[in-house]
C-alpha positions as CSV (number, residue, x, y, z in Angstrom):
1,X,101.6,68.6,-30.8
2,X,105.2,69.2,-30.9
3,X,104.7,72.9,-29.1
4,X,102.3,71.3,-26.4
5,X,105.7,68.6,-25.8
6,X,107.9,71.7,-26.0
7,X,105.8,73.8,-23.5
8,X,105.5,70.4,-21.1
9,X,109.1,69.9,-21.0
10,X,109.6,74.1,-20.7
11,X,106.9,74.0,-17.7
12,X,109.1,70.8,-16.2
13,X,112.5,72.8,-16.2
14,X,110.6,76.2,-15.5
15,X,113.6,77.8,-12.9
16,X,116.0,76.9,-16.0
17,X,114.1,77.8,-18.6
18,X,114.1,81.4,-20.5
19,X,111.1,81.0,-22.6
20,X,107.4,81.5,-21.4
21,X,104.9,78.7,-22.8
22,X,102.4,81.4,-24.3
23,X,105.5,82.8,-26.5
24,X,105.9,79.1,-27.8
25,X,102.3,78.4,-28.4
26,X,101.1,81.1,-29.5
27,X,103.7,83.3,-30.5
28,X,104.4,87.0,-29.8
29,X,101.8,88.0,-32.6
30,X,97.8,87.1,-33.6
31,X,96.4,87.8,-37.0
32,X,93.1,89.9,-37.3
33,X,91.0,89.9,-39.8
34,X,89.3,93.3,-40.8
35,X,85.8,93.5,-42.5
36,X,83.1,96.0,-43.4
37,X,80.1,95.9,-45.0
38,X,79.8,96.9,-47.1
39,X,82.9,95.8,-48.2
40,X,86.2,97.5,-49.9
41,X,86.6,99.9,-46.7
42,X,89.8,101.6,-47.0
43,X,91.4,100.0,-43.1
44,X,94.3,102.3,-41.0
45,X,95.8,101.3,-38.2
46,X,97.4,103.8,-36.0
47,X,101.3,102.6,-37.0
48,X,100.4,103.0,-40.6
49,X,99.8,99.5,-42.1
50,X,96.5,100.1,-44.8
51,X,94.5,97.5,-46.6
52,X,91.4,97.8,-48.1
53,X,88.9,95.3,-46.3
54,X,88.5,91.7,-46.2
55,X,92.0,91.7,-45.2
56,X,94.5,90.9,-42.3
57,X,97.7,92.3,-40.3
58,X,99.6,90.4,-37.6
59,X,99.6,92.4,-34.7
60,X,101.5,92.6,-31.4
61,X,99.5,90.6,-28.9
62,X,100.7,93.0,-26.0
63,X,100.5,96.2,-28.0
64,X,97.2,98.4,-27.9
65,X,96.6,99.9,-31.3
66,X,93.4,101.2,-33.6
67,X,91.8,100.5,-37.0
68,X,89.8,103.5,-38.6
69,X,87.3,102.4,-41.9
70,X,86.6,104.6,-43.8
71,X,84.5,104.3,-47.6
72,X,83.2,106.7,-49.8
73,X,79.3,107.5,-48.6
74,X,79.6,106.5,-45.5
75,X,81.1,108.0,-41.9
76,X,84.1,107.0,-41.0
77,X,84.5,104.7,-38.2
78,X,87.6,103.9,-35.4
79,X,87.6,101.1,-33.7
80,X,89.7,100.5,-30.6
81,X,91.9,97.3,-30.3
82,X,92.7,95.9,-26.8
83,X,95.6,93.8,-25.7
84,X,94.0,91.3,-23.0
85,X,96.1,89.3,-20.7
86,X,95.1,85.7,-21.5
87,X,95.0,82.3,-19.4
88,X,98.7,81.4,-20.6
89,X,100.1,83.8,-17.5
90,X,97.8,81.6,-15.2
91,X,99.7,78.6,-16.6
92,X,102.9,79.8,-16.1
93,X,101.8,80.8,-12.1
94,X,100.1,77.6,-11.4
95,X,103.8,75.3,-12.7
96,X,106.2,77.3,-10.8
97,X,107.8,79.2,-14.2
98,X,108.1,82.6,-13.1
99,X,110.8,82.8,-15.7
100,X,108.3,82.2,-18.3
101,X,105.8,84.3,-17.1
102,X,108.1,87.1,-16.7
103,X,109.1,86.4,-20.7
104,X,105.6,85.8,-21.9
105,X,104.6,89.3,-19.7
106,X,107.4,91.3,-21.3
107,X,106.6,90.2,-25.2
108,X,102.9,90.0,-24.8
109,X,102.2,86.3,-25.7
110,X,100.1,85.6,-22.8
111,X,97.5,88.7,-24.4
112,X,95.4,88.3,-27.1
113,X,93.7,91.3,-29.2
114,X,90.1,92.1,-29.2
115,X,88.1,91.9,-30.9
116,X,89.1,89.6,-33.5
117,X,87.6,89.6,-36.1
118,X,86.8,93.4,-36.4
119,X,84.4,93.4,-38.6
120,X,82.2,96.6,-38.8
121,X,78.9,97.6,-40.6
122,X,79.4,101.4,-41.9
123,X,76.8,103.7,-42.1
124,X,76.0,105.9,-45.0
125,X,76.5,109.3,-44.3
126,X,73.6,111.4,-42.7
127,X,71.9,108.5,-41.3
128,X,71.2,108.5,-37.5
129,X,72.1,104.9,-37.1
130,X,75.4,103.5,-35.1
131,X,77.8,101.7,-36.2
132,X,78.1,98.4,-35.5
133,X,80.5,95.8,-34.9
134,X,79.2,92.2,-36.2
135,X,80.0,88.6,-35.2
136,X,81.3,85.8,-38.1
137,X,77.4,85.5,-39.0
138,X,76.5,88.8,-39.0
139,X,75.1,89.8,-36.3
140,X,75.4,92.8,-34.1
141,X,77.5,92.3,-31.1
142,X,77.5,96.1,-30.0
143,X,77.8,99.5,-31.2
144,X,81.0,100.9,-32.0
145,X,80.7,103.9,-29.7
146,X,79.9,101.7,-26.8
147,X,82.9,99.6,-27.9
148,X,85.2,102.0,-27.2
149,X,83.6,104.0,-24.6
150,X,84.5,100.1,-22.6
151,X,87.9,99.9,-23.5
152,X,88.5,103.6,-24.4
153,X,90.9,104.2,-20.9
154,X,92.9,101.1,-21.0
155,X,93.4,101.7,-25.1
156,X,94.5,105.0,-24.6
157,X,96.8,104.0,-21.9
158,X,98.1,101.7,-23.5
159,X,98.8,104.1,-26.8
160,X,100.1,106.9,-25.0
161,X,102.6,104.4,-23.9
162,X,103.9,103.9,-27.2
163,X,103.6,107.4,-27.9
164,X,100.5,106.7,-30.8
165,X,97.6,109.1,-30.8
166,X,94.7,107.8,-32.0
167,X,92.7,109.8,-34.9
168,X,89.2,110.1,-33.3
């Protein structure tokens, strides 16, 4: 409550403020959660941070970056993480703060990261079948070929950037 009075009073003095509502609701960082199933994947993300799945990292929001699985038996799997632009820059726009939405474009909180959760069901090695990414109940929301084959450009982009290369 006190961040929505915050952002108000922000959006009401927008031409003197220096702070963008999206970096005060929702920070410049999102935590995702990484899964697999099974579980106890060994999880890599392209600056080096490892965990061993269920676990969870705060991320950039405006930074592009990738997750690789990988478990004993079964292929490994990369997964491509995309920095969206959010509704928060449409917020700052519609109440005049260009100021804020200049701040909240520069730190990347008015993106969030997809997908969140990333939670991914392996496949043992020598089968024929894709890997998948699953929803909170389970249930297959798309391969993870087709995954990144739809965000593969604007994640690479976004990597090369930052001068990451992604292990494929």
């Amino acid at each position: 409550m006190i961040k929505k009075a915050v952002c108000t009073i922000m959006l009401a003095t927008s031409g003197l403020g220096v702070g963008g509502c999206a970096t005060v609701l929702n920070g410049t960082s999102q935590p995702v959660e990484f899964r697999s199933e099974p579980s106890g994947a060994d999880v890599e993300l392209v600056r080096g941070l490892k965990c061993e799945a269920p676990c969870r990292y705060n991320l950039k929001r405006g930074k592009d970056n990738a997750v690789t699985f990988t478990k004993e038996g079964f292929r490994s799997e990369t997964v491509y993480i995309q920095s969206r632009i959010g509704g928060a820059i449409a917020g700052n726009i519609l109440a005049g703060g260009i100021i804020g939405g200049i701040v909240d474009g520069s730190n990347g909180a008015s993106n969030h990261l997809y997908p969140d959760p990333i939670s991914v069901r392996l496949v043992p090695i020598g089968s024929d079948e894709p890997a998948v990414l699953l929803d909170d109940k389970g249930q297959v929301i798309v391969t993870v070929a087709a995954h990144n084959a739809k965000v593969a450009r604007d994640v690479n982009k976004g990597l090369d950037k930052q001068g990451i290369k992604p292990k494929r």
